[in-house]
Biopython code that builds the backbone (N, CA, C, O; Angstrom):
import numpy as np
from Bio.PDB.StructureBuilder import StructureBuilder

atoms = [
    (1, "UNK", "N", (65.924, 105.046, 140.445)),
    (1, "UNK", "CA", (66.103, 104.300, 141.670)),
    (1, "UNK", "C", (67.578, 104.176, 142.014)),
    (1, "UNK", "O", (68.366, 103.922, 141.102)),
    (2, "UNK", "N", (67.933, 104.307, 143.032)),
    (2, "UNK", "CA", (69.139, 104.569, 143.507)),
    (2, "UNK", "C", (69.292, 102.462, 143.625)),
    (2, "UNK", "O", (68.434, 101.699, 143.181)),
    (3, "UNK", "N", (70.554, 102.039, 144.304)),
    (3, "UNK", "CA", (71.195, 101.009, 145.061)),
    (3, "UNK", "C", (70.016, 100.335, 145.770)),
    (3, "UNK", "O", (69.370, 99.361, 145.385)),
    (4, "UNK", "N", (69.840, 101.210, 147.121)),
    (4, "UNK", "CA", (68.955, 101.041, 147.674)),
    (4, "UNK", "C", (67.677, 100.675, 148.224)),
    (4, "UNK", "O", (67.206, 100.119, 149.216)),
    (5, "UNK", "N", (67.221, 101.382, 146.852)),
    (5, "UNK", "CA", (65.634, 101.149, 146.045)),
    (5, "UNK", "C", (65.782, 100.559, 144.924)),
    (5, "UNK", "O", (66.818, 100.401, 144.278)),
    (6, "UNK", "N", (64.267, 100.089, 144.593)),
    (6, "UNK", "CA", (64.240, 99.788, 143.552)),
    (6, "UNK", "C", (62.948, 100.107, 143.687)),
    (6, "UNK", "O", (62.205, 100.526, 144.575)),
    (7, "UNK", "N", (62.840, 99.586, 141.820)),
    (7, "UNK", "CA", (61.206, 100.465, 141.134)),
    (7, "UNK", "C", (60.126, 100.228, 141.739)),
    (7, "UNK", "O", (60.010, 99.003, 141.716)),
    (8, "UNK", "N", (59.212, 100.702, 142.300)),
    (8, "UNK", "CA", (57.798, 99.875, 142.670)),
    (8, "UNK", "C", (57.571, 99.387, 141.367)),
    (8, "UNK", "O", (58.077, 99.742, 140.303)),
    (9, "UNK", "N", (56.523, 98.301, 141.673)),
    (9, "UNK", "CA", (56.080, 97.422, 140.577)),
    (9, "UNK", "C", (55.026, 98.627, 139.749)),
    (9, "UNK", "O", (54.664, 99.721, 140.181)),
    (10, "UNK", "N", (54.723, 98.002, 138.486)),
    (10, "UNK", "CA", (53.470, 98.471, 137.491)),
    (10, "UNK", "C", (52.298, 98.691, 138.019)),
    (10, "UNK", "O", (51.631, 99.724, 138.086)),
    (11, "UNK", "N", (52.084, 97.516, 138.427)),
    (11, "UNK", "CA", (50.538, 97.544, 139.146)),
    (11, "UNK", "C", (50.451, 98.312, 140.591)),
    (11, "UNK", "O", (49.318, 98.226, 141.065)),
    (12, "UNK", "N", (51.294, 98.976, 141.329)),
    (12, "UNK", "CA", (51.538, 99.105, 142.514)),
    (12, "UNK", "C", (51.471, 100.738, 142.248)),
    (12, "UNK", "O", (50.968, 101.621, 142.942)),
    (13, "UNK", "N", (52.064, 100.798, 141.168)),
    (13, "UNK", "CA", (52.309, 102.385, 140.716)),
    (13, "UNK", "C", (50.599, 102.827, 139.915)),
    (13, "UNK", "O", (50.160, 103.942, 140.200)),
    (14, "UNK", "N", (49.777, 101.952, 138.999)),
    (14, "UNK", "CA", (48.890, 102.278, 138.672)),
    (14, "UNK", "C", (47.320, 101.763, 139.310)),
    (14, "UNK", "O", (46.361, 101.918, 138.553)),
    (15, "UNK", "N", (47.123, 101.293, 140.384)),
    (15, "UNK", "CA", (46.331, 100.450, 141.065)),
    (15, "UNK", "C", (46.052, 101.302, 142.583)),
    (15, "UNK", "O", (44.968, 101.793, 142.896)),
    (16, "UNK", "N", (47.255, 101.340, 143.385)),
    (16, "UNK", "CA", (47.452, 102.199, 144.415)),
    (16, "UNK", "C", (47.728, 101.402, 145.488)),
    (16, "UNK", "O", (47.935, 100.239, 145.141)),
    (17, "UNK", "N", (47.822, 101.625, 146.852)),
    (17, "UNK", "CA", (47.868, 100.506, 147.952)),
    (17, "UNK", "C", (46.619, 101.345, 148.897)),
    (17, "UNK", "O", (45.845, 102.281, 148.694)),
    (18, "UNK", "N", (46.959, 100.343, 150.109)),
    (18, "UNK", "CA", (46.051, 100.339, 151.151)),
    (18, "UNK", "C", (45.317, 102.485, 151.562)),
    (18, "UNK", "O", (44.156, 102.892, 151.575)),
    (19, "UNK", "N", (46.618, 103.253, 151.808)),
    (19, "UNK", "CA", (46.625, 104.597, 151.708)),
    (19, "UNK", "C", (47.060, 105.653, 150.598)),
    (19, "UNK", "O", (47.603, 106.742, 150.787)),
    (20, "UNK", "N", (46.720, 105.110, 149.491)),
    (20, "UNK", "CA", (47.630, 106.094, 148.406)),
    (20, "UNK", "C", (47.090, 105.326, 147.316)),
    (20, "UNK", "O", (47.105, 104.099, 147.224)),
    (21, "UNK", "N", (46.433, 106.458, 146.193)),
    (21, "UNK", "CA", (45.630, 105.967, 145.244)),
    (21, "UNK", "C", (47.077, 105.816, 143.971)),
    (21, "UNK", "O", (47.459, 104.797, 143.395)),
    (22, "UNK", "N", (47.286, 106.368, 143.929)),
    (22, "UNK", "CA", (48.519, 105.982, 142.500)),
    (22, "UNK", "C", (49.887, 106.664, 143.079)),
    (22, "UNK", "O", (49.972, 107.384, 144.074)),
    (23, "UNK", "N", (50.917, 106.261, 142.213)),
    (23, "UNK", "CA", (52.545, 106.486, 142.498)),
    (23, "UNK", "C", (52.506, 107.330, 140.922)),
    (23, "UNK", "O", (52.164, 106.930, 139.809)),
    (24, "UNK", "N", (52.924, 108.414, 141.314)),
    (24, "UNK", "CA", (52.948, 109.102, 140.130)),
    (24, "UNK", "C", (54.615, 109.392, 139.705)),
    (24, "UNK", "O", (55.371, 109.780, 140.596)),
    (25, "UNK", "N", (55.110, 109.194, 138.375)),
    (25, "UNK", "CA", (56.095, 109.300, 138.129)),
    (25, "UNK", "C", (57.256, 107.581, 138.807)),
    (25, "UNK", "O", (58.481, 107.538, 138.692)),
    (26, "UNK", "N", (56.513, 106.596, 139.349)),
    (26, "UNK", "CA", (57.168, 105.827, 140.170)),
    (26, "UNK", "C", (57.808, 104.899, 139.049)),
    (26, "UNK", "O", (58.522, 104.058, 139.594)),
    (27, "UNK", "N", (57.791, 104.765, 137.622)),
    (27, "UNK", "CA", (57.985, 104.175, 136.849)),
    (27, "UNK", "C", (59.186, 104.882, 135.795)),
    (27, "UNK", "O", (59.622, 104.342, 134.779)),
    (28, "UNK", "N", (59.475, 105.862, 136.182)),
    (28, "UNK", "CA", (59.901, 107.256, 135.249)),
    (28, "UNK", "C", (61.044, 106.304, 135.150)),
    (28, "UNK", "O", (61.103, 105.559, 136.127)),
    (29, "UNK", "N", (62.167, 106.073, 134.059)),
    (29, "UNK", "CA", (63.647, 106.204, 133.875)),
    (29, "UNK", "C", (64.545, 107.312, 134.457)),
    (29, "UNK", "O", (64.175, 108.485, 134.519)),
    (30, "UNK", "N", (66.027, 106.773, 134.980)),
    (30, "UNK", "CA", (66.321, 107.818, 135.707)),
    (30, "UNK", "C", (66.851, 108.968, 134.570)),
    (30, "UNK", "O", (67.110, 110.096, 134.989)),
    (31, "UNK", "N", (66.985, 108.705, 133.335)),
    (31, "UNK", "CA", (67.245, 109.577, 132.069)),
    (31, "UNK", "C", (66.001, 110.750, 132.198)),
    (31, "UNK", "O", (66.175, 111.951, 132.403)),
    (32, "UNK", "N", (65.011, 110.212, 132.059)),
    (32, "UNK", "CA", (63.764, 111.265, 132.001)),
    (32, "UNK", "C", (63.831, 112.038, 133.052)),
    (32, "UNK", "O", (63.915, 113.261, 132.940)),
    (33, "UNK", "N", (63.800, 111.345, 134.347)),
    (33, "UNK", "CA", (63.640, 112.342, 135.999)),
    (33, "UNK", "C", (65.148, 113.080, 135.931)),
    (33, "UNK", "O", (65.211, 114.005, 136.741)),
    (34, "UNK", "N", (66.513, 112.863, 135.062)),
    (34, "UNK", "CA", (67.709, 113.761, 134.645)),
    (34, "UNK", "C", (67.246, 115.019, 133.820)),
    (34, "UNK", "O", (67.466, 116.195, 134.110)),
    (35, "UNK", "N", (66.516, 114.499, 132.659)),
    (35, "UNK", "CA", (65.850, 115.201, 131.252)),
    (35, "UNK", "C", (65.040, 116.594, 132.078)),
    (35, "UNK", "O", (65.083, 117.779, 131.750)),
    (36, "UNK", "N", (64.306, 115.944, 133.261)),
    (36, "UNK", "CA", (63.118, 117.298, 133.658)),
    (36, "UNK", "C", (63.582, 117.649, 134.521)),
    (36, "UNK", "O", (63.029, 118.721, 134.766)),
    (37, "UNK", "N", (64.455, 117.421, 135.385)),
    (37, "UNK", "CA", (64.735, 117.993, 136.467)),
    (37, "UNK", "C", (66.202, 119.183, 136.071)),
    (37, "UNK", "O", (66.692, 119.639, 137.104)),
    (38, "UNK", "N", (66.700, 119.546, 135.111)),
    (38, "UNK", "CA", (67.538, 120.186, 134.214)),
    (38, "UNK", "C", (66.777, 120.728, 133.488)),
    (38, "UNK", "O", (67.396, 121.655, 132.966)),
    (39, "UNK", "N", (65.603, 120.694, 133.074)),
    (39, "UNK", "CA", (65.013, 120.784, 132.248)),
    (39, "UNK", "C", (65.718, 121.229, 130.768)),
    (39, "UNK", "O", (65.819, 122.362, 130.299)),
    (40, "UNK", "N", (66.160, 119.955, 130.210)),
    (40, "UNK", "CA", (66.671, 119.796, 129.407)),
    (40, "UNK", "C", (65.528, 119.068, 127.943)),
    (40, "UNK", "O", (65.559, 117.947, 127.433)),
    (41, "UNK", "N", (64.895, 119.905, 127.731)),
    (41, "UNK", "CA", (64.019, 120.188, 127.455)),
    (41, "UNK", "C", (63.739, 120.595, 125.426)),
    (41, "UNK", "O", (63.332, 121.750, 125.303)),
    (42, "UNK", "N", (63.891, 119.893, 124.119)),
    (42, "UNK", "CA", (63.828, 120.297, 122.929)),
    (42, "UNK", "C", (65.459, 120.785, 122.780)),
    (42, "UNK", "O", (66.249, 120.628, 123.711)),
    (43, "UNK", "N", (65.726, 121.205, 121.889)),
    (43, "UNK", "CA", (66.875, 121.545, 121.552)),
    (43, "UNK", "C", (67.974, 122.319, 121.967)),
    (43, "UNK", "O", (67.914, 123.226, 121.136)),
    (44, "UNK", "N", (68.900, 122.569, 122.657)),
    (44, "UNK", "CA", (69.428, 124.079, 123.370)),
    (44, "UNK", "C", (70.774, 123.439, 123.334)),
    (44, "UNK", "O", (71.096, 122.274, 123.102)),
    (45, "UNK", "N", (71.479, 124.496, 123.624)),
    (45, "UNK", "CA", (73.072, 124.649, 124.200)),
    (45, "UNK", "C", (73.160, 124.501, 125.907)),
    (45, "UNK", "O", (72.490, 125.069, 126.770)),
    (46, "UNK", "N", (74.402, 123.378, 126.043)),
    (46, "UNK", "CA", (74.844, 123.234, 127.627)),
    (46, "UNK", "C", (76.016, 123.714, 127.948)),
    (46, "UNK", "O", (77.003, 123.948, 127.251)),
    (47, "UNK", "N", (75.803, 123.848, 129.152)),
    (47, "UNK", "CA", (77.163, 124.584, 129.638)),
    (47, "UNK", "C", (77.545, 123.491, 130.464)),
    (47, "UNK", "O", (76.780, 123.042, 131.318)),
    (48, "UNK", "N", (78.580, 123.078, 130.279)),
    (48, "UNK", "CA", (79.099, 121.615, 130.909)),
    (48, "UNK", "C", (80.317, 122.108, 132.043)),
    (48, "UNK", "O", (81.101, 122.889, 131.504)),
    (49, "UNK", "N", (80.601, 121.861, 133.299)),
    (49, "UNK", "CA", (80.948, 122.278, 134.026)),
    (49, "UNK", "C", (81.909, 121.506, 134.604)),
    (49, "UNK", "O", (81.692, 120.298, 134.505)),
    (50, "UNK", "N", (83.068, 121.876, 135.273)),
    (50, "UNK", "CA", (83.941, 120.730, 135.676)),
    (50, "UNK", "C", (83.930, 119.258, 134.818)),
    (50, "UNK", "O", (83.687, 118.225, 135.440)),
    (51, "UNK", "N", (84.189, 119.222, 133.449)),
    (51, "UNK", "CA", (84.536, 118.014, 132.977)),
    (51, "UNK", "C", (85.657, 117.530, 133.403)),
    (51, "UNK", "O", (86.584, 118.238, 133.798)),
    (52, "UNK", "N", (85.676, 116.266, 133.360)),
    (52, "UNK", "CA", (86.860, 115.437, 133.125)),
    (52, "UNK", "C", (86.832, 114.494, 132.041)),
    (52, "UNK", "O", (85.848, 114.014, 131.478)),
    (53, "UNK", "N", (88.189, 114.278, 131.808)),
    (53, "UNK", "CA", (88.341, 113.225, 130.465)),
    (53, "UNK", "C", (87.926, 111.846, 130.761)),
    (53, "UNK", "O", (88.298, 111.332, 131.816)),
    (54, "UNK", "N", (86.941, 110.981, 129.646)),
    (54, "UNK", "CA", (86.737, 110.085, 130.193)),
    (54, "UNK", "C", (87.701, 108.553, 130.453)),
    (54, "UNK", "O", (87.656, 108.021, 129.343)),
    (55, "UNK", "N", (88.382, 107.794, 131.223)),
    (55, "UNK", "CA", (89.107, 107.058, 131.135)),
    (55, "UNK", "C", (89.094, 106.110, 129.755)),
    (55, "UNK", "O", (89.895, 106.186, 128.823)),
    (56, "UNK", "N", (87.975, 105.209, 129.886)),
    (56, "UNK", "CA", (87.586, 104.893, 129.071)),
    (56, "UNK", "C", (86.770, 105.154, 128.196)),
    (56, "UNK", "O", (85.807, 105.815, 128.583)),
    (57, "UNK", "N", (86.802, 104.809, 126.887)),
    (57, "UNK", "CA", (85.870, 105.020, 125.641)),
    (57, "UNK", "C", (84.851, 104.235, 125.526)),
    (57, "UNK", "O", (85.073, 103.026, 125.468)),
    (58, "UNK", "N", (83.391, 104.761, 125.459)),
    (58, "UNK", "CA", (82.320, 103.880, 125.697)),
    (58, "UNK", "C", (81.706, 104.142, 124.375)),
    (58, "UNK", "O", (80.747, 103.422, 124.097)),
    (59, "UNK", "N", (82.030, 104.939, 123.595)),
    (59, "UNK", "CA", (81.877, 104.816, 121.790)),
    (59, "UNK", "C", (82.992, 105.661, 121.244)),
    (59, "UNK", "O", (84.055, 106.199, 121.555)),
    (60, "UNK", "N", (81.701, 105.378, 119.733)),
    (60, "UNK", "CA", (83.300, 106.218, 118.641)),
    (60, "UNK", "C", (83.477, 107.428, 118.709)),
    (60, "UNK", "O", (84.153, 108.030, 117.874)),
    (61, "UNK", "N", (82.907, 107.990, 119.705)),
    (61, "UNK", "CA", (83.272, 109.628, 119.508)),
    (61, "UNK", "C", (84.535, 109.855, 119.562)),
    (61, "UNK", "O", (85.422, 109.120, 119.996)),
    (62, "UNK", "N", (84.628, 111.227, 118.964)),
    (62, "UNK", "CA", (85.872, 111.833, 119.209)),
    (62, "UNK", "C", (86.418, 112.271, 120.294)),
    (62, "UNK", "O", (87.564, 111.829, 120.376)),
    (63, "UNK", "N", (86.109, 112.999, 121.257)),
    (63, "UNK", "CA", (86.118, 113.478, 122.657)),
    (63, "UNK", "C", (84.596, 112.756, 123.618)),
    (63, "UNK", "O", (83.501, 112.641, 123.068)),
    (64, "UNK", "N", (84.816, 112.402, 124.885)),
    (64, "UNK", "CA", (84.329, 111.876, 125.693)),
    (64, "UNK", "C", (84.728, 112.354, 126.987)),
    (64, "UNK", "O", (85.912, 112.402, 127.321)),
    (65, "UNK", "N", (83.822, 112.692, 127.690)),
    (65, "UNK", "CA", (83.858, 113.571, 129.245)),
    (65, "UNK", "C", (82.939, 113.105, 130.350)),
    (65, "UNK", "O", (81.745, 112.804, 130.355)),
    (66, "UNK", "N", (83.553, 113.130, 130.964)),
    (66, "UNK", "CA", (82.635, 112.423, 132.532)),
    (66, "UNK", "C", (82.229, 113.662, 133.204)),
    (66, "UNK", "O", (82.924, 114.639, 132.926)),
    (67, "UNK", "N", (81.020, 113.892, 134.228)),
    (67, "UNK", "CA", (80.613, 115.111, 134.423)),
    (67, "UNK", "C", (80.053, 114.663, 136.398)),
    (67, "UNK", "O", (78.874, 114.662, 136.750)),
    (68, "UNK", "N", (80.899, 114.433, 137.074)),
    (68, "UNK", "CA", (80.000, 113.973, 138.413)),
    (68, "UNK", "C", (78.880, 114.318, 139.022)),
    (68, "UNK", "O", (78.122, 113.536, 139.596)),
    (69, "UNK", "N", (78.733, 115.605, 138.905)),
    (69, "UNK", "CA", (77.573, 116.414, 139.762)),
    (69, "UNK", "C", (76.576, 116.366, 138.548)),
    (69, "UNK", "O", (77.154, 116.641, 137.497)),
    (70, "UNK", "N", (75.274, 116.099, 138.405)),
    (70, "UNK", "CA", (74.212, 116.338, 137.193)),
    (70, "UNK", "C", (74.253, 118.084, 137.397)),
    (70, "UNK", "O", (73.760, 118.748, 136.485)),
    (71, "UNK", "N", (74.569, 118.472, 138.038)),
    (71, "UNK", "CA", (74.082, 120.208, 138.544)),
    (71, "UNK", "C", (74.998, 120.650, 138.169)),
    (71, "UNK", "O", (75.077, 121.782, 138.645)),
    (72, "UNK", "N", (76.194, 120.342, 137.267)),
    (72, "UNK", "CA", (77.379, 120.613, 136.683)),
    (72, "UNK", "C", (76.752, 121.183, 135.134)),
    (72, "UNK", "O", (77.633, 121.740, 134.478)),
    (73, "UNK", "N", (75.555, 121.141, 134.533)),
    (73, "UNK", "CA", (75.008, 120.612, 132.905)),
    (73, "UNK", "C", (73.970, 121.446, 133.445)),
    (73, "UNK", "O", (73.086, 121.243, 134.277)),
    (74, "UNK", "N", (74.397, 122.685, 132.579)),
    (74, "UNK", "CA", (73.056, 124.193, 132.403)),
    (74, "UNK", "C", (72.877, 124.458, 131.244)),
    (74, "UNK", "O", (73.862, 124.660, 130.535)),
    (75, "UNK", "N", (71.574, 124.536, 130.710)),
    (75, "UNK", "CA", (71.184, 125.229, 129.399)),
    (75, "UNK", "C", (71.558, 126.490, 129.700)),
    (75, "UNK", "O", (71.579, 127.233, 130.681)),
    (76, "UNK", "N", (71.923, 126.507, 128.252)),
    (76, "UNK", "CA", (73.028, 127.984, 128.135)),
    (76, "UNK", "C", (71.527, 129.248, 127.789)),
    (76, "UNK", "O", (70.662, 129.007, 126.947)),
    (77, "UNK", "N", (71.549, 130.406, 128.573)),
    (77, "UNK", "CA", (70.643, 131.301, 128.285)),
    (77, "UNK", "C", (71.365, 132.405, 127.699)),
    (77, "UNK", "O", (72.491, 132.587, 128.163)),
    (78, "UNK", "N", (70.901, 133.335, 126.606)),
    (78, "UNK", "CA", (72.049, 134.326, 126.520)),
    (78, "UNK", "C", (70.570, 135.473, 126.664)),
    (78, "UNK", "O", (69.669, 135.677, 125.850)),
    (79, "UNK", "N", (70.840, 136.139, 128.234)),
    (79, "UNK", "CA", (69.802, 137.089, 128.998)),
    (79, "UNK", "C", (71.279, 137.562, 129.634)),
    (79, "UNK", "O", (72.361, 137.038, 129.897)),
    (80, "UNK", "N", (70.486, 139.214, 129.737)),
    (80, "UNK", "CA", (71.466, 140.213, 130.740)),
    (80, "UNK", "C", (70.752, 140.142, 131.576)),
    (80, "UNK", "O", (69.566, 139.865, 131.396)),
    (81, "UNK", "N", (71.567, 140.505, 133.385)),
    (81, "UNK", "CA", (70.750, 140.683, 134.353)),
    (81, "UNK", "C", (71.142, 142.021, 134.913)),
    (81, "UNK", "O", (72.221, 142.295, 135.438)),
    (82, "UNK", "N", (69.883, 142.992, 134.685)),
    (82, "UNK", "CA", (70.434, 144.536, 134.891)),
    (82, "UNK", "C", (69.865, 144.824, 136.649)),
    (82, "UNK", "O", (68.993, 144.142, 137.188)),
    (83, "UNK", "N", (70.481, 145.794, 137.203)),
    (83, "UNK", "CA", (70.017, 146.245, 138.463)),
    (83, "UNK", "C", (68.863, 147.246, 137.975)),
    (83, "UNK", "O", (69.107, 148.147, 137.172)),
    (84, "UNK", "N", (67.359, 146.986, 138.613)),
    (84, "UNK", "CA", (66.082, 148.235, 138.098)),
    (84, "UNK", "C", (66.458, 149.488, 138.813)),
    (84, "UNK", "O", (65.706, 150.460, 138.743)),
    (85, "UNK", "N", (67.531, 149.538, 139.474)),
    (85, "UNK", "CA", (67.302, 150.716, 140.211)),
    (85, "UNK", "C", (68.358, 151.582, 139.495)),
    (85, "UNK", "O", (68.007, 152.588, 138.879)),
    (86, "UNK", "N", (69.733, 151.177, 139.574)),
    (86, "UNK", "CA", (70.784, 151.921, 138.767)),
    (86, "UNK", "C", (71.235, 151.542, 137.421)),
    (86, "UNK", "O", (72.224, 151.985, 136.836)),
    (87, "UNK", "N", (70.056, 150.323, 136.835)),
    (87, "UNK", "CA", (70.747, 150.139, 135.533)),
    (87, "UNK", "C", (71.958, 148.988, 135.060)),
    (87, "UNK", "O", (71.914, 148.316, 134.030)),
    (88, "UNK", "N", (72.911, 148.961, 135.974)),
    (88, "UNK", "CA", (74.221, 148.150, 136.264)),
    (88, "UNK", "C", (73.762, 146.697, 135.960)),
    (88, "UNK", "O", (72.873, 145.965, 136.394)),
    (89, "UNK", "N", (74.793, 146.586, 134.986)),
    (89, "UNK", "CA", (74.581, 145.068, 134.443)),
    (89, "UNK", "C", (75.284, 144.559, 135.547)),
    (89, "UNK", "O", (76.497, 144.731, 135.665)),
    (90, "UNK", "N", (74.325, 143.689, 136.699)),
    (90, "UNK", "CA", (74.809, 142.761, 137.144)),
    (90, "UNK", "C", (75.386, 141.448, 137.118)),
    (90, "UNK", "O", (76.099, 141.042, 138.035)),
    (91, "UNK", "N", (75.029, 140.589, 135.832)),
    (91, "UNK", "CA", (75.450, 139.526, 135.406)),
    (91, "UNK", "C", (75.136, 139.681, 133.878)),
    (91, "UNK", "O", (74.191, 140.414, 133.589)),
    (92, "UNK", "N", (76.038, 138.881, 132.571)),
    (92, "UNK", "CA", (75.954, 139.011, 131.246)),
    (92, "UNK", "C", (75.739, 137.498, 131.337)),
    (92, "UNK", "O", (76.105, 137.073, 132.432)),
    (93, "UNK", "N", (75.362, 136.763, 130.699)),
    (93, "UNK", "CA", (75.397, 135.782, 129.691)),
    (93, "UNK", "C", (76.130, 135.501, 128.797)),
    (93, "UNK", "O", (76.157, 136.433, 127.994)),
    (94, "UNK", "N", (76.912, 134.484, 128.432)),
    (94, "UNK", "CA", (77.242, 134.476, 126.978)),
    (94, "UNK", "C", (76.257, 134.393, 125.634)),
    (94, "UNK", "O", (75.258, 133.686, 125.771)),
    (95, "UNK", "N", (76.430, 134.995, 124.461)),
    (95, "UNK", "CA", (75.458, 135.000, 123.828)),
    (95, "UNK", "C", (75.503, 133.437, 123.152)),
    (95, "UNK", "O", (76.576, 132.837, 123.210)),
    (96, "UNK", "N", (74.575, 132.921, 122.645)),
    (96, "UNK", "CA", (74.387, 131.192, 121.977)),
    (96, "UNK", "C", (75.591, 131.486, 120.648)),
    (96, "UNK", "O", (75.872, 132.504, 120.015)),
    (97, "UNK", "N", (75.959, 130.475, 120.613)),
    (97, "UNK", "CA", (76.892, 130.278, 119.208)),
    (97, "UNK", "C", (75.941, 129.818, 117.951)),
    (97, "UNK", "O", (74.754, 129.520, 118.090)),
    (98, "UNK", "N", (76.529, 129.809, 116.909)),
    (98, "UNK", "CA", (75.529, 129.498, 115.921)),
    (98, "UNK", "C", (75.012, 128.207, 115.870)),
    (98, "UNK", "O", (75.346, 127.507, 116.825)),
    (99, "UNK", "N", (74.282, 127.677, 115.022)),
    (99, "UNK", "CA", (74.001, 126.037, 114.815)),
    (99, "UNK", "C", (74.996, 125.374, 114.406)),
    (99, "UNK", "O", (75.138, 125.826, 113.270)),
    (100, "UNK", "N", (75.816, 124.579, 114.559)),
    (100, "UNK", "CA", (76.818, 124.348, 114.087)),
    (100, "UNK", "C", (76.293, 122.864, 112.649)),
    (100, "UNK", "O", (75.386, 122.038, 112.751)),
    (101, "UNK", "N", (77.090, 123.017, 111.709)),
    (101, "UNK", "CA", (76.129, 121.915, 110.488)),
    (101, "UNK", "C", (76.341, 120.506, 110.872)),
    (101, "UNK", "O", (77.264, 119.999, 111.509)),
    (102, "UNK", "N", (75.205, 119.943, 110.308)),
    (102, "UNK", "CA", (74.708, 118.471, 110.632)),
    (102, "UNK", "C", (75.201, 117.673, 109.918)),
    (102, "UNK", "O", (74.981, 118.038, 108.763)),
    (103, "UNK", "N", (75.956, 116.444, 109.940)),
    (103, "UNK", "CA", (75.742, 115.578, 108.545)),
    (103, "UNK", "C", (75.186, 114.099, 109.835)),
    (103, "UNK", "O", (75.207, 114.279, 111.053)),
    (104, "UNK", "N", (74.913, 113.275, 109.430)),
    (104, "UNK", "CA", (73.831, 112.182, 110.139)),
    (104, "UNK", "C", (73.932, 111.363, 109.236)),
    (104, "UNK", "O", (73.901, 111.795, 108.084)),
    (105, "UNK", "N", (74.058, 110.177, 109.427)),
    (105, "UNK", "CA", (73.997, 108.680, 108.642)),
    (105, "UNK", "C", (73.242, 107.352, 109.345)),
    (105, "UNK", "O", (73.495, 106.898, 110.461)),
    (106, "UNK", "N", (72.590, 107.026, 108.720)),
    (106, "UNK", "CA", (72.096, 106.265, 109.731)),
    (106, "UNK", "C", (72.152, 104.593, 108.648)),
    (106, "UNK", "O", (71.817, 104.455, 107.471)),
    (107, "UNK", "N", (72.621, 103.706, 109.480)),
    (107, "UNK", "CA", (72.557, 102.648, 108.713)),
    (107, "UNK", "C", (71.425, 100.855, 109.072)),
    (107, "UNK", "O", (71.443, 100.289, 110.165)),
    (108, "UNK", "N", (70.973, 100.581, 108.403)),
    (108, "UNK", "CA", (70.158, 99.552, 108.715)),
    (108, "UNK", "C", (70.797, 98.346, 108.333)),
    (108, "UNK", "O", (71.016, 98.339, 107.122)),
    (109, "UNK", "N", (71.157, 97.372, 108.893)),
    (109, "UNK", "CA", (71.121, 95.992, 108.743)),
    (109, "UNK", "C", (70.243, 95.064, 108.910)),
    (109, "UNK", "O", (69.554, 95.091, 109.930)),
    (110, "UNK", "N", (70.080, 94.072, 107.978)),
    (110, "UNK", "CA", (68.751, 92.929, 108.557)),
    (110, "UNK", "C", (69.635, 91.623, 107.599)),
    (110, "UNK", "O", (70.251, 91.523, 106.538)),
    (111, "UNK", "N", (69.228, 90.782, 108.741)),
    (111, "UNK", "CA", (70.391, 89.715, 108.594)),
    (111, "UNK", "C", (68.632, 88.711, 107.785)),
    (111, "UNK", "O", (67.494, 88.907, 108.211)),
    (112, "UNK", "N", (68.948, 87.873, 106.787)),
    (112, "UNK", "CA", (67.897, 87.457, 105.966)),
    (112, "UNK", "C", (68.540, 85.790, 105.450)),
    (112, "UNK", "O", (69.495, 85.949, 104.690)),
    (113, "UNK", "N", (68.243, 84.409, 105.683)),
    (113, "UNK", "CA", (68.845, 83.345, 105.157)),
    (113, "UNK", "C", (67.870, 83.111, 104.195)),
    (113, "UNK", "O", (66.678, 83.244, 103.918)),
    (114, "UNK", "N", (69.562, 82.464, 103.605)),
    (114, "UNK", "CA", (68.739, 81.798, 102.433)),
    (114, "UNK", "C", (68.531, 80.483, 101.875)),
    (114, "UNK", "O", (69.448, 79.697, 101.639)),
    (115, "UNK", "N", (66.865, 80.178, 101.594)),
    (115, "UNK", "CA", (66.315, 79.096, 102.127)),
    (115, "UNK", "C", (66.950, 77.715, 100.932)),
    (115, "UNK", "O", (66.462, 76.594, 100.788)),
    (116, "UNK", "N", (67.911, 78.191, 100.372)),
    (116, "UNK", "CA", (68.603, 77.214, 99.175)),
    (116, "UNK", "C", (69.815, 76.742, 99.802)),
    (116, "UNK", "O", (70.439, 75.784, 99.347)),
    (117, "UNK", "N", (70.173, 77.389, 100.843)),
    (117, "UNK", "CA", (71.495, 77.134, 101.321)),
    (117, "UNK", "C", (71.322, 76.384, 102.494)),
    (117, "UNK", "O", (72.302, 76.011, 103.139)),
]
sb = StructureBuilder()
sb.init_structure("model")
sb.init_model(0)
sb.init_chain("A")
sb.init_seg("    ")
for serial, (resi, resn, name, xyz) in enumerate(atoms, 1):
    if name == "N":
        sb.init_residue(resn, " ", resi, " ")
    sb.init_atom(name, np.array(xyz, "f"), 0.0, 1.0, " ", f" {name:<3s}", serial, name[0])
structure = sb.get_structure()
C-alpha cells in the first residue's frame, strides 16, 4: 500500500463486497508483492544496478547500499542470446560466480527471574 492507500480490511479481502466476491492478494506485504514481482524467487545471484552508498547504517553490515528503482535488482542468468538465422551472439551473460562459503551464528537469549531474589 502506497501513502495513499491503505490495506483493505481481513474480512473485506476474504468475505467480498456488494460486486466482487474476494480481494485477492489485498493483504500481501509489500516485501512479498517486491519478492514476486522480480521474481526473486529460492536462491540466485542479483545484479544490483545503480547503487548508492547508504547514508546511514541501519545494521552491522559491512557495506550497505540504497537501490531507488526496485527494477534496478535482476536475477543474474548466465544464457547466451544467439541470432537463429546467422548464429551471431547477440547478447552474452555473465556466467554465475561460485557459492561463495557460509559461516552463520545464530544466538538465543531468554531473559528468566529468579524466584529467590
Amino acid at each position: 500500500p502506497s501513502k495513499r492507500t491503505k490495506k483493505p480490511l481481513t474480512e473485506l479481502c476474504e468475505k467480498g463486497g456488494k460486486t466482487f466476491s474476494k480481494i485477492f492478494g489485498g493483504r500481501t506485504t509489500i516485501l512479498e508483492n517486491f519478492l514476486m514481482k522480480r521474481k526473486l524467487m529460492g536462491p540466485c545471484w542479483l545484479i544490483l544496478r545503480h547503487p548508492t552508498s547508504a547514508p546511514v547504517r541501519f545494521s552491522w553490515s559491512e557495506f550497505e547500499f540504497i537501490i531507488n528503482d526496485p527494477k534496478c535488482i535482476v536475477v543474474m542468468k548466465s544464457t547466451v542470446v544467439t541470432d537463429e538465422e546467422s548464429q551471431n551472439v547477440l547478447a552474452e551473460q555473465m556466467p554465475q560466480p561460485e557459492e561463495p562459503s557460509l559461516t552463520s551464528m545464530t544466538i538465543s537469549v531468554k531473559t528468566v527471574t529468579n524466584p529467590q531474589t
